[in-house]
C-alpha positions, 0 to 999 in steps of 0.5 A: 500500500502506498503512503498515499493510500495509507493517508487516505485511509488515516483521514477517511477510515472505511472510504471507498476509492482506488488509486493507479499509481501515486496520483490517480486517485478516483473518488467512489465514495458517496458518504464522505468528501474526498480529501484535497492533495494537500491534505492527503500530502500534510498526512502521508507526512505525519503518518511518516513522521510518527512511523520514523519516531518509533523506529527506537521500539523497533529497534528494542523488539529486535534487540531483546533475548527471545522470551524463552532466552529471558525466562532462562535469564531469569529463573537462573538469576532467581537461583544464583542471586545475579541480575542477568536478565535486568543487565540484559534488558538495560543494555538493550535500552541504553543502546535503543533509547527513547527520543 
């Protein structure tokens, strides 16, 4: 899907409309307006924008041991009395932080 068919969507959830390409968008909606270029250009922008300041989230799922690693990590430290799992999340953290 482009981003502006994801825009459309964003501004007007359940719109019936098709779109060849990038630009030849056909309006088939009879319930609700369609959407200026502008508009349609204004929310591809921030759809993006929010998309690009979650990339640190994205980055953590990655980064984080699979939860099977991280039960082992911490029945282990339950039993050792260590902090494998809590120094393993935090490096993960430290290396992906929030904006």
């Amino acid at each position: 899907m482009t981003d502006r068919a994801n825009a459309i969507i964003s501004l007007r959830p359940n719109a019936k409309f098709s779109l060849v390409g990038s630009h030849n968008l056909t309006w088939l909606d009879t319930e609700q307006t369609q959407p200026t270029d502008s508009e349609i250009d204004a929310e591809a922008i921030r759809l993006q924008a929010e998309y690009d300041a979650r990339q640190y989230a994205r980055d953590r799922a990655s980064a984080y041991p699979s939860m099977q690693e991280q039960l082992d990590m911490q029945y282990w430290d339950s039993v050792n009395g260590t902090t494998t799992w809590k120094d393993a999340i935090a490096a993960v953290k430290t290396e992906n932080p929030k904006p």
